[in-house]
C-alpha positions as CSV (number, residue, x, y, z in Angstrom):
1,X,0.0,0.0,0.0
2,X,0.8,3.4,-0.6
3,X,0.7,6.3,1.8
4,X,-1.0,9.5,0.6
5,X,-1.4,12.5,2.4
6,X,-4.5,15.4,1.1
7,X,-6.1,18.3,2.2
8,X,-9.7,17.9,2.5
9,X,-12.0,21.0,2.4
10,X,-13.3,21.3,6.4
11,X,-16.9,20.4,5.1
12,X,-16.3,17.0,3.3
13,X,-14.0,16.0,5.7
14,X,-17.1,16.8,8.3
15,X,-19.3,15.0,6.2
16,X,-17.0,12.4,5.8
17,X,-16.7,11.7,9.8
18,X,-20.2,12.2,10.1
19,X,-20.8,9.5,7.3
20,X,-18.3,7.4,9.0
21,X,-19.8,7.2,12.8
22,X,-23.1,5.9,10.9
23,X,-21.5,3.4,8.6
24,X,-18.7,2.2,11.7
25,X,-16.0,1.8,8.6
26,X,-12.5,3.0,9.2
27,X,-11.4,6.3,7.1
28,X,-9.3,4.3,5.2
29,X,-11.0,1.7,4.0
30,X,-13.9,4.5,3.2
31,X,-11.7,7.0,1.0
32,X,-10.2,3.5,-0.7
33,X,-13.3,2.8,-1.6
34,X,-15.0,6.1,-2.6
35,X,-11.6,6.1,-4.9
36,X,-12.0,3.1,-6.5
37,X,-15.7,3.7,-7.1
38,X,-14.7,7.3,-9.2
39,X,-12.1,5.8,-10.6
40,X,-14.4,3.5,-12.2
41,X,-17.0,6.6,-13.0
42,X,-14.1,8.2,-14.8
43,X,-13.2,4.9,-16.7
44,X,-17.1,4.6,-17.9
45,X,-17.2,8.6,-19.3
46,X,-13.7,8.2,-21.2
47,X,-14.8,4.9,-22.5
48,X,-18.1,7.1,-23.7
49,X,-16.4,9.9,-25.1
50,X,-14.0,7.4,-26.9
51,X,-16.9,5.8,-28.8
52,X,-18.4,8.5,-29.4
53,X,-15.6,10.1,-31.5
54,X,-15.3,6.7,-33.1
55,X,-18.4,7.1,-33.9
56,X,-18.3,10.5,-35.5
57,X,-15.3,9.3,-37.9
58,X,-17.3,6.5,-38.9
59,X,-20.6,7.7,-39.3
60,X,-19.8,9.1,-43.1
61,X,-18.7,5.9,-44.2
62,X,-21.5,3.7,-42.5
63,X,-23.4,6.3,-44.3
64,X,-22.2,5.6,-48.0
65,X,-22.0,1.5,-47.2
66,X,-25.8,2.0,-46.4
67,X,-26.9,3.7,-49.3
68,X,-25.0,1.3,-51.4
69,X,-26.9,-1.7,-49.5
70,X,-30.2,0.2,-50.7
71,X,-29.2,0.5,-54.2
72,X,-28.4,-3.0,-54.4
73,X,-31.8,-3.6,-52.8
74,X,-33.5,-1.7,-55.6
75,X,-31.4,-3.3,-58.2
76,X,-32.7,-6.9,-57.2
């Protein structure tokens, strides 16, 4: 494990403590956890934002493969 040492604003750490009395988890095992959950938030929206700019370079050619699917289709 690695140690870490932050600066919390006096309200969330507050909030925090408060949280923590109610819950009876240990601060650490609380801010491990609040870390891993928004690391995983953070994973899901640049995962999101990757597909959709993969998207939008795609979308022109999906476009033009479509339309030649449809003229085939009339064709037949």
């Amino acid at each position: 494990m690695k140690n870490l040492s932050l600066k919390l604003e006096d309200t969330i750490f507050q909030e925090t403590e408060d949280i923590l009395a109610k819950v009876h988890k240990n601060r650490n095992r609380y801010i491990n956890e609040a870390l891993e959950f928004y690391n995983k938030l953070q994973k899901r929206r640049l995962l999101a934002k990757q597909i959709d700019q993969e998207s939008k370079l795609v979308a022109g050619e999906s476009l033009s493969i479509l339309t030649e699917f449809e003229a085939l289709e009339d064709e037949g």
